[in-house]
C-alpha positions as CSV (number, residue, x, y, z in Angstrom):
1,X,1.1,-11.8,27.9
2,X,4.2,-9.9,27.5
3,X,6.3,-13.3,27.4
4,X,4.3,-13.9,24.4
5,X,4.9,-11.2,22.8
6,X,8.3,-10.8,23.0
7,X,8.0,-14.8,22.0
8,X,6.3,-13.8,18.8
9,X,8.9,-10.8,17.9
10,X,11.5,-13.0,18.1
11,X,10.2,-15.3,15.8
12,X,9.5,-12.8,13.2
13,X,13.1,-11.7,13.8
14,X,14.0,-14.9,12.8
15,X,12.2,-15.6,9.5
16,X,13.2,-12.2,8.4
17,X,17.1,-12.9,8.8
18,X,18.4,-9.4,8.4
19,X,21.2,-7.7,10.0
20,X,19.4,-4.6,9.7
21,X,16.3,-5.9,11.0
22,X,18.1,-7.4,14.1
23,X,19.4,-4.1,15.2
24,X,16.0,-2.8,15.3
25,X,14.7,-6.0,17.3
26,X,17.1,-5.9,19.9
27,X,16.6,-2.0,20.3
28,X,12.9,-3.3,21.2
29,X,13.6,-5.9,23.0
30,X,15.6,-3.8,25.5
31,X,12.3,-1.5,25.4
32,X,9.8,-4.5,26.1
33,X,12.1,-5.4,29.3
34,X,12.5,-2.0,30.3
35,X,8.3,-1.6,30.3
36,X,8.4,-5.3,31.9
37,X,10.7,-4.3,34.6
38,X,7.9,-1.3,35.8
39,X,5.1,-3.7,36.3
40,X,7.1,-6.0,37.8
41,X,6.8,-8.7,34.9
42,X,9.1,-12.4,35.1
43,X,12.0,-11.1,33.3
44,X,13.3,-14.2,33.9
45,X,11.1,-16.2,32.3
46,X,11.7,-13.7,29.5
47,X,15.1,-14.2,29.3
48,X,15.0,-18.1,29.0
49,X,11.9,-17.3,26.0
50,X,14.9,-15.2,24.8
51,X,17.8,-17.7,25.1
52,X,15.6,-20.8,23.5
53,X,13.9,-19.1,21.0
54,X,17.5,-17.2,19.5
55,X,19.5,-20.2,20.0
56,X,22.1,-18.6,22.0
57,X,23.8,-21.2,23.0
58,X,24.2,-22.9,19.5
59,X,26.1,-21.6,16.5
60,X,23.6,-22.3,14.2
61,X,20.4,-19.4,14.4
62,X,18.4,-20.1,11.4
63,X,15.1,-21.1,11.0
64,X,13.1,-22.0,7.6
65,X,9.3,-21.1,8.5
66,X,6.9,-21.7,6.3
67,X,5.4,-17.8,5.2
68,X,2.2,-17.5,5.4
69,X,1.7,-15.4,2.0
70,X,3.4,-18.3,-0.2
71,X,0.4,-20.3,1.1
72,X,-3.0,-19.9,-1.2
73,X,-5.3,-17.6,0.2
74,X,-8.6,-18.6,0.7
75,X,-11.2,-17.2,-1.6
76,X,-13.0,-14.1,-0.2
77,X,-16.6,-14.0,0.0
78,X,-18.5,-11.8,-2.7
79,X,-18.1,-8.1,-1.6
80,X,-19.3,-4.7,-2.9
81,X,-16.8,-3.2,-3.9
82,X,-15.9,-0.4,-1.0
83,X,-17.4,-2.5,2.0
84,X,-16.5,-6.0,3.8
85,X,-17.2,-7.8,7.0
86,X,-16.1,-5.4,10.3
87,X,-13.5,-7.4,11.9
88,X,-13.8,-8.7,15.1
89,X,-14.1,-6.6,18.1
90,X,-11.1,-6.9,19.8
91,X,-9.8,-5.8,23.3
92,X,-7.5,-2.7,23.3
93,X,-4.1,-3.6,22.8
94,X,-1.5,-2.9,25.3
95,X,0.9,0.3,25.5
96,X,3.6,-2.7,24.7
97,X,1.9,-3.8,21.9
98,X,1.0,-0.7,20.6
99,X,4.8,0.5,20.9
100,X,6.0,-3.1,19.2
101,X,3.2,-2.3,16.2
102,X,4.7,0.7,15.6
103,X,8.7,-0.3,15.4
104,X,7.2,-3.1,12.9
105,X,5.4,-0.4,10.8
106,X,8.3,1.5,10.7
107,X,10.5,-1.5,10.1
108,X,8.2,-2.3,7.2
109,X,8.1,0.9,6.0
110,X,11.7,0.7,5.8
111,X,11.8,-2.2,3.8
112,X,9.2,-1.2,1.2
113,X,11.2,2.0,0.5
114,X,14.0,-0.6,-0.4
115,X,12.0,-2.7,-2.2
116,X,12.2,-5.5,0.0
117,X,8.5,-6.5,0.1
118,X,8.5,-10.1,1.3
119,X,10.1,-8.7,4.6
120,X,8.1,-5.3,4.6
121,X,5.3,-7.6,4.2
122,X,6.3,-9.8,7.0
123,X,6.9,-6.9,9.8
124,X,3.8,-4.8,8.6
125,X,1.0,-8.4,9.0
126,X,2.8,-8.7,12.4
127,X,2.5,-4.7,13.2
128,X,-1.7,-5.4,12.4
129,X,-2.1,-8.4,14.8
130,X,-0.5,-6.6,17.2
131,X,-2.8,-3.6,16.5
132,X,-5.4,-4.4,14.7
133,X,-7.5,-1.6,15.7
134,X,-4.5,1.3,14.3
135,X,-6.4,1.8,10.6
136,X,-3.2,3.0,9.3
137,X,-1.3,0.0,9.9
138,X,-4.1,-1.7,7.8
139,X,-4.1,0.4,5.2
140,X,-0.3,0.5,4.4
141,X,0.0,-3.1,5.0
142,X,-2.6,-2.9,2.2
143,X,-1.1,-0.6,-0.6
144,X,2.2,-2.6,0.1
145,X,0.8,-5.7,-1.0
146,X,-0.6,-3.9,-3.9
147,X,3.4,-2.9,-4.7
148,X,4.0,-6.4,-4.1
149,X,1.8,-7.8,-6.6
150,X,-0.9,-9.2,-4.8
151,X,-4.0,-7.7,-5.3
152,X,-6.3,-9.9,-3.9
153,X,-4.8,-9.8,-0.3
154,X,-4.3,-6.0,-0.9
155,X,-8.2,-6.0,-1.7
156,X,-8.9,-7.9,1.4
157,X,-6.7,-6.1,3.9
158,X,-8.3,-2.4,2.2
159,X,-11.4,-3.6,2.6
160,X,-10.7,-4.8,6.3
161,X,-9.5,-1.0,7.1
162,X,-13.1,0.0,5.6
163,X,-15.3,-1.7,7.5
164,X,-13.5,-0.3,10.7
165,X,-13.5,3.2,8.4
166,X,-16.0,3.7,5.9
167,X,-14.9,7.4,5.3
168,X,-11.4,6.8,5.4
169,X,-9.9,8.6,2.3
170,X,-6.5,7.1,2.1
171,X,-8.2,3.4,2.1
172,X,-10.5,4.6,-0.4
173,X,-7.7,6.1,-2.8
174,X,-5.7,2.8,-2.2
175,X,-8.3,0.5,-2.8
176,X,-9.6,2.7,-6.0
177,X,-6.1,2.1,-7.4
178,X,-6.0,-1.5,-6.5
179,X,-9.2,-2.2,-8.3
180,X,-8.0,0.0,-11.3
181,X,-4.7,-2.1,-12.0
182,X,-6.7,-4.6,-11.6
183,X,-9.2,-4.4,-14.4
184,X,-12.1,-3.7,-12.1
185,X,-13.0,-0.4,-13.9
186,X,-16.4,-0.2,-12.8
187,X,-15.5,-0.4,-8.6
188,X,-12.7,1.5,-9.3
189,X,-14.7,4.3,-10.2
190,X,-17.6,3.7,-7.8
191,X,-14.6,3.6,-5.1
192,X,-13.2,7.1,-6.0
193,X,-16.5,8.7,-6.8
194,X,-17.1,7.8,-2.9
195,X,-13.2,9.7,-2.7
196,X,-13.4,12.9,-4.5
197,X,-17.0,13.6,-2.5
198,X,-15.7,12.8,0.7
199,X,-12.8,15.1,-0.3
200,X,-13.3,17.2,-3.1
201,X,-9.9,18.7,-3.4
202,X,-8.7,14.8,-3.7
203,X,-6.1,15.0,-6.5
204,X,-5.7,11.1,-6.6
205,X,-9.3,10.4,-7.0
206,X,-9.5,12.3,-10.0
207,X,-6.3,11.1,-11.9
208,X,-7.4,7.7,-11.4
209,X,-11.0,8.4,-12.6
210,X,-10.1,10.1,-15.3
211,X,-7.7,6.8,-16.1
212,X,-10.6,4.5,-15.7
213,X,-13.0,6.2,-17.5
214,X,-10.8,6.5,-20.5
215,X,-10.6,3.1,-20.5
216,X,-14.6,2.6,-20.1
217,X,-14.7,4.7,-23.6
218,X,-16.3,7.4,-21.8
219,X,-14.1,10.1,-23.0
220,X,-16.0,13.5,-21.5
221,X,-15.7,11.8,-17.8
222,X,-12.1,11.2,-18.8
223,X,-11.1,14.4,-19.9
224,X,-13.4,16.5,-17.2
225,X,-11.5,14.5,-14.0
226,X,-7.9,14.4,-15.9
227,X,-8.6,18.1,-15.8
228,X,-9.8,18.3,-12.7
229,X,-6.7,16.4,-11.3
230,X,-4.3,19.3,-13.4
231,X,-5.7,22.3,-11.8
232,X,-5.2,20.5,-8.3
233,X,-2.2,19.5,-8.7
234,X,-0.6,21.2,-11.7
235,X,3.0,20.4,-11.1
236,X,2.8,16.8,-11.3
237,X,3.0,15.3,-14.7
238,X,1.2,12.5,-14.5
239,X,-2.4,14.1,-15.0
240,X,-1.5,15.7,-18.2
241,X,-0.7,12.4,-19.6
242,X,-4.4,11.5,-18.7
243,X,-5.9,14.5,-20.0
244,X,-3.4,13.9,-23.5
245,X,-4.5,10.8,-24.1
246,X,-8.1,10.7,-23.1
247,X,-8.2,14.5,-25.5
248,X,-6.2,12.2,-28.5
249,X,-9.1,9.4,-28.2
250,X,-11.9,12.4,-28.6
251,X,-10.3,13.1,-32.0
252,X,-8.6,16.3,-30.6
253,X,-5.1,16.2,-31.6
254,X,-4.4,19.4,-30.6
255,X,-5.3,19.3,-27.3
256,X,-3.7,16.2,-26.5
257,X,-0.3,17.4,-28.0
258,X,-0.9,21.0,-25.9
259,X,-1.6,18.7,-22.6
260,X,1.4,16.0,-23.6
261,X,3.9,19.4,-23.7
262,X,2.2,20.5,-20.2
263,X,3.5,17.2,-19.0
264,X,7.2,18.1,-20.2
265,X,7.1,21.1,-18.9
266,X,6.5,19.6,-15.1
267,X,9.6,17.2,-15.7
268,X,11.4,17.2,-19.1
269,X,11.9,13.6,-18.4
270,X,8.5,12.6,-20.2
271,X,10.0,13.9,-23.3
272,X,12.1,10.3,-23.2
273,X,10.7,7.4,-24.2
274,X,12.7,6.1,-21.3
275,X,9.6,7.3,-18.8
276,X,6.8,4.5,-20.5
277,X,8.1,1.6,-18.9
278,X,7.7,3.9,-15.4
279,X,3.7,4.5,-15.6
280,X,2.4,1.1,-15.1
281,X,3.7,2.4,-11.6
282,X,0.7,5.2,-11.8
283,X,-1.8,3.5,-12.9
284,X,-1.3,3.3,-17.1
285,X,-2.7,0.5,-18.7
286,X,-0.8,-1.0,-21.7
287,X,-2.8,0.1,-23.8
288,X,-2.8,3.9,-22.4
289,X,1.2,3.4,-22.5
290,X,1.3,2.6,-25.7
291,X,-1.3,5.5,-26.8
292,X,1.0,7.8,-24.7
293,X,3.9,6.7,-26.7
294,X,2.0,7.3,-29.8
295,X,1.5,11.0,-28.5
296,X,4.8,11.2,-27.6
297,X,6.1,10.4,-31.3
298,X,4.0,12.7,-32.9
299,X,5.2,15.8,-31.7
């Protein structure tokens, strides 16, 4: 089992080809033989796994693997929007295992905050099969893949952490936003109203409900959840931007312009024109974009 394993890392080290990544392998390889040696496992046999698989004796260490993401996905069966089909029950994973999922979060983790998806990608899928019962490997394997562009696997993995978690706030807030971006207004709002009850002081859920109600045309659920999300979290400026445009689309001008210099205030960056192209990143629509720019010019 733990030949396997280690089999399976080195692989993965291989198709992500990284100097950095390396030194993290080998620093868990040396922990996989150290937890090997206590229970007595073939280290042997290990080594030889080690020597094949990384090519030691050749010059040449590259491999080409087909990924598995540049593959279509298969289409997912119809879902509600906040539930799926509870994985499979699976048998506790080993304190190896466990240990090896976590190094690849973390790796991952590393490599999203770099903007290295593909590989973040790559280490966080591998961090799951190794753990697949660890909901927050699920869930950030799941919001990556959002970053990364691909909702419908982001859907599917958010979903997945659901159906082990139906209460789980983070998934919720993740998958909310996913659907949001996504043009699924209506589950986007069913998927934070579940949020905000679960936890009322939930900052996130509110924002985003106020953005997706805007867009609905449903401008008092816009404005009452935009300022909802400012009194919770009053320094960020994101939520005044909701609460300016959804007051500017209600015909009060005033309002909007009072929120849109609230906003400033928070960070005097979103007095530039430079900070539109950034909130597609939060959630912004074009359209809302735009609107905000047409706030910001009228000042």
């Amino acid at each position: 089992m733990l030949s396997s394993l280690l089999l399976s890392i080195l692989t993965i080290a291989q198709r992500l080809k990284r100097e950095r990544f390396l030194h993290h392998f080998f620093k868990l390889e040396d922990r996989l033989m150290q937890e090997a040696w206590a229970v007595r496992a073939p280290l042997k046999a290990i080594g030889a796994i080690a020597f094949l698989t990384l090519g030691l004796g050749s010059c040449d260490r590259s491999i080409t693997p087909s990924s598995p993401l540049s593959q279509s996905s298969p289409s997912l069966p119809s879902l509600s929007p906040v539930t799926a089909t509870p994985p499979p029950v699976l048998s506790p994973p080993s304190a190896a295992e466990r240990a090896a999922a976590n190094t690849f979060r973390q790796i991952g983790l590393d490599y999203r905050n770099q903007g290295l998806y593909d590989e973040a990608i790559a280490a966080l899928q591998k961090s799951v099969e190794l753990d697949p019962n660890e909901l927050s490997g699920r869930v950030i394997l799941g919001w990556t893949l959002h970053l990364a562009g691909q909702e419908t696997e982001a859907t599917h993995q958010l979903k997945q952490a659901l159906a082990q978690q139906p209460n789980d706030v983070s998934a919720l807030n993740a998958l909310g936003i996913v659907y949001l971006v996504s043009g699924d207004l209506n589950a986007a709002v069913q998927t934070h109203q579940q949020a905000v009850a679960l936890q009322p002081d939930n900052e996130i859920g509110y924002f985003n409900l106020s953005l997706a109600y805007h867009r609905l045309n449903r401008s008092a659920d816009a404005i009452a959840n935009a300022r909802r999300a400012t009194q919770l979290e009053p320094e960020n400026p994101n939520p005044w931007l909701a609460l300016a445009i959804a007051h500017w689309d209600n015909n009060e001008l005033t309002l909007a312009q009072e929120a849109y210099q609230q906003a400033i205030r928070q960070n005097a960056q979103y007095d530039s024109a430079a900070i539109l192209d950034q909130l597609k990143f939060s959630g912004f629509s074009q359209k809302q974009i735009q609107l905000t720019e047409t706030i910001q010019q009228s000042r």
